[in-house]
C-alpha positions as CSV (number, residue, x, y, z in Angstrom):
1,X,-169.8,-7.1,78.7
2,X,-173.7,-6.7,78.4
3,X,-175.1,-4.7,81.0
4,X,-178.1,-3.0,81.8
5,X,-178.7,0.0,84.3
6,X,-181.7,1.2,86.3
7,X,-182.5,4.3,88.2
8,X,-185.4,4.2,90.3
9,X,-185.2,8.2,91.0
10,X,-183.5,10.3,88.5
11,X,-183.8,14.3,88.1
12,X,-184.1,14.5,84.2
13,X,-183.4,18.0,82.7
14,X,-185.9,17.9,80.2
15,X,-185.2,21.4,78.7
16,X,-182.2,20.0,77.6
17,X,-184.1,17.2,76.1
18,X,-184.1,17.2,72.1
19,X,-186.3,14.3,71.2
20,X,-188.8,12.3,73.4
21,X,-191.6,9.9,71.9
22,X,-191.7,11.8,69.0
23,X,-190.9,8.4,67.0
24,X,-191.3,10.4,63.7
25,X,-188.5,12.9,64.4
26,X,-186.1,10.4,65.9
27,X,-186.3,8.3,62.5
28,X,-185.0,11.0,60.8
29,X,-182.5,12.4,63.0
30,X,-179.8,11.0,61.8
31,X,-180.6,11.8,57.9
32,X,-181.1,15.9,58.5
33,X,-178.3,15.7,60.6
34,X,-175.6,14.2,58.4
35,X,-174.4,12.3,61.1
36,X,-173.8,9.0,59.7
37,X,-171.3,11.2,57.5
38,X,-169.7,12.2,60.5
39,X,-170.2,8.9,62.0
40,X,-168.2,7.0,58.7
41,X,-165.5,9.7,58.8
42,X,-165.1,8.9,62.6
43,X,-165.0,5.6,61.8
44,X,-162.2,6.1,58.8
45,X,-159.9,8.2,61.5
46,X,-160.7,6.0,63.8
47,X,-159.9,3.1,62.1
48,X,-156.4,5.1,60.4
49,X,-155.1,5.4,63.9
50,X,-155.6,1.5,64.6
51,X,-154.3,0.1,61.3
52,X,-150.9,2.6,61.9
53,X,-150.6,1.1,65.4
54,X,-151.1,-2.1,64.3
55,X,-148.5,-2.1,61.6
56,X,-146.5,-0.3,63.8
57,X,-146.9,-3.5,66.2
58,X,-146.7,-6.2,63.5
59,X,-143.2,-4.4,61.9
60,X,-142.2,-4.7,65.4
61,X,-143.0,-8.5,66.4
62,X,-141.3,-9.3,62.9
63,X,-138.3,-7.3,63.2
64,X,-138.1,-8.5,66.9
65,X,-137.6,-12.3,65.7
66,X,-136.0,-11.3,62.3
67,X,-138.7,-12.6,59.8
68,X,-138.3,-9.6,57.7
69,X,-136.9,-11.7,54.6
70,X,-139.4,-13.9,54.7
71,X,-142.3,-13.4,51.9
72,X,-145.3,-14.4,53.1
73,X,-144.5,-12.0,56.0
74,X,-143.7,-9.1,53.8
75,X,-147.1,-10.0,52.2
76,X,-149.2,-9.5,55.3
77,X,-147.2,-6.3,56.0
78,X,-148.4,-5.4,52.9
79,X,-151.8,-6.1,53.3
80,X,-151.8,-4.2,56.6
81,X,-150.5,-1.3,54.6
82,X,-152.7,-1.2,51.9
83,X,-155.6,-1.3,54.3
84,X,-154.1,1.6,55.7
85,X,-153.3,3.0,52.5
86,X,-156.9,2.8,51.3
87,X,-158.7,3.9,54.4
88,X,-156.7,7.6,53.9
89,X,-158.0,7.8,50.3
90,X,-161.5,6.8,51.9
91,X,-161.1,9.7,54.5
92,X,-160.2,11.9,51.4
93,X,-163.4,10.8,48.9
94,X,-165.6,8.9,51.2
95,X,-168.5,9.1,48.8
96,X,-167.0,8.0,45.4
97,X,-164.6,4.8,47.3
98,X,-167.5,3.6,49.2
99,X,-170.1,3.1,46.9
100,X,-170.9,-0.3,46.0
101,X,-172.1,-2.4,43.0
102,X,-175.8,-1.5,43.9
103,X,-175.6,0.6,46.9
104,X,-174.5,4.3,47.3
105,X,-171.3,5.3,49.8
106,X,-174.6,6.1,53.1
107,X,-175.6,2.7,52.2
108,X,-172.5,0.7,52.3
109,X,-170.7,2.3,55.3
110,X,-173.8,1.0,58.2
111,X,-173.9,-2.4,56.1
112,X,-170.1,-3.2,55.9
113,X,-169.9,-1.8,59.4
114,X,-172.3,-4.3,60.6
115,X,-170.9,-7.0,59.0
116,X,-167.5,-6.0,60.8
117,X,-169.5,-5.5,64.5
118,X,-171.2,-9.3,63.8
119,X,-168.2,-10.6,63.0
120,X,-164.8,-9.1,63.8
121,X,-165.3,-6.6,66.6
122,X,-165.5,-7.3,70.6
123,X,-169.5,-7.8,69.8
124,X,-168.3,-10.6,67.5
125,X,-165.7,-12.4,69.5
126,X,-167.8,-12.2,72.2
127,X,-170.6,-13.6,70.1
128,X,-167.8,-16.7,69.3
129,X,-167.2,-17.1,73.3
130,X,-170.7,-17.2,73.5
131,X,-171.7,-20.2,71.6
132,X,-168.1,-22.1,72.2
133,X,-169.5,-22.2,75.9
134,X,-172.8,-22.4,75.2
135,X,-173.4,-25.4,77.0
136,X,-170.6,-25.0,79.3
137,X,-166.6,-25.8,79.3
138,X,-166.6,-27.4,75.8
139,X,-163.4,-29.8,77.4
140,X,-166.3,-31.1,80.4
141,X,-169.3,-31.3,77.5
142,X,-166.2,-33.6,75.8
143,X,-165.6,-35.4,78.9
144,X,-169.2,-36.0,79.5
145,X,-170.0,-37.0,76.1
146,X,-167.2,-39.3,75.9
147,X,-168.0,-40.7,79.4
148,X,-172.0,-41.1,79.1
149,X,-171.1,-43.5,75.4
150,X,-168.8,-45.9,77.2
151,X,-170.7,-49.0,76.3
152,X,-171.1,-48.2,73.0
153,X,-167.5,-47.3,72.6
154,X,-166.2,-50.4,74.2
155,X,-168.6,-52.2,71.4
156,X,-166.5,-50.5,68.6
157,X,-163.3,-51.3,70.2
158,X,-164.3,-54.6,70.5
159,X,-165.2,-54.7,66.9
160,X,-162.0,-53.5,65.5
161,X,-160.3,-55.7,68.3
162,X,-162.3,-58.9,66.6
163,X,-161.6,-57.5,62.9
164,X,-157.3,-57.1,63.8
165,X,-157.6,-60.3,65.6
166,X,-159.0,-62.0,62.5
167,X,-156.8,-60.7,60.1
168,X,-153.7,-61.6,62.3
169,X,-155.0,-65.4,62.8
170,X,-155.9,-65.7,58.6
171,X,-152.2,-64.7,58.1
172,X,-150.7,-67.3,60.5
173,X,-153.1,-69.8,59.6
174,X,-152.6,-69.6,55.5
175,X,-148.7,-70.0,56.3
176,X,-149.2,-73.4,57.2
């Protein structure tokens, strides 16, 4: 969840302080530090550890309820593994198997990363929950909507109602 903290009265220790308001030396932080390469081989272990778990959890389910012999099962194992499979030979050469088509290895790991954080993490589900109930319980908004058009759905019913009606008398009358 989103949050935000305040402290009216807090004892700040500012010897141990690196950078504060010095807007020039924070931008560059993270390029002298080399931490985004530490950050992207985080992320590569990190990620390892998930995708074995979760393999380990889907070869589970699917041996649980004997799926195994099914194909288009063993092809999402499969996926799962090669995901796996590829994010070790990233966490051995993260340079050369990151690069792009026009962007070096530093530049694709942040962009691909944020692509994943708009869209797959809990940022992006909760992103999805967000705008599903924008405007409240989508099954009310339905109700509502459904509800406040009454008279101009009884119209259309009475429209089709005329239009069968029709239809049925032309198809008694021309058999006489």
């Amino acid at each position: 969840m989103d949050a935000v903290v305040v402290f009216d009265d807090v004892f700040v220790p500012w010897e141990n302080v690196f950078l504060y308001r010095d807007i020039e030396h924070c931008n560059l932080a993270y390029a002298r530090t080399g931490a985004v390469v530490h950050m992207a081989h985080q992320v590569v272990v990190k990620n390892i550890a998930k995708s074995e778990f979760m393999l380990g959890l889907a070869a589970l389910l699917v041996d649980s309820i004997g799926i195994e012999g099914f194909q288009h099962v063993q092809e999402k194992l499969a996926e799962i593994w090669v995901s796996l499979e590829t994010m070790r030979a990233f966490l051995r050469a993260i340079e050369r198997y990151y690069q792009a088509a026009r962007a070096e290895a530093f530049d694709r790991i942040p962009l691909f990363r944020l692509a994943w954080d708009a869209s797959l993490s809990a940022f992006g589900s909760r992103q999805v929950l967000y705008e599903c109930f924008f405007f409240g319980d989508p099954v009310r908004m339905a109700g509502a909507l459904v509800a406040g058009h009454g008279r101009q759905i009884r119209e259309l019913v009475e429209k089709v109602r005329s239009f069968v009606q029709r239809a049925k008398d032309d198809a008694f009358s021309s058999g006489d």
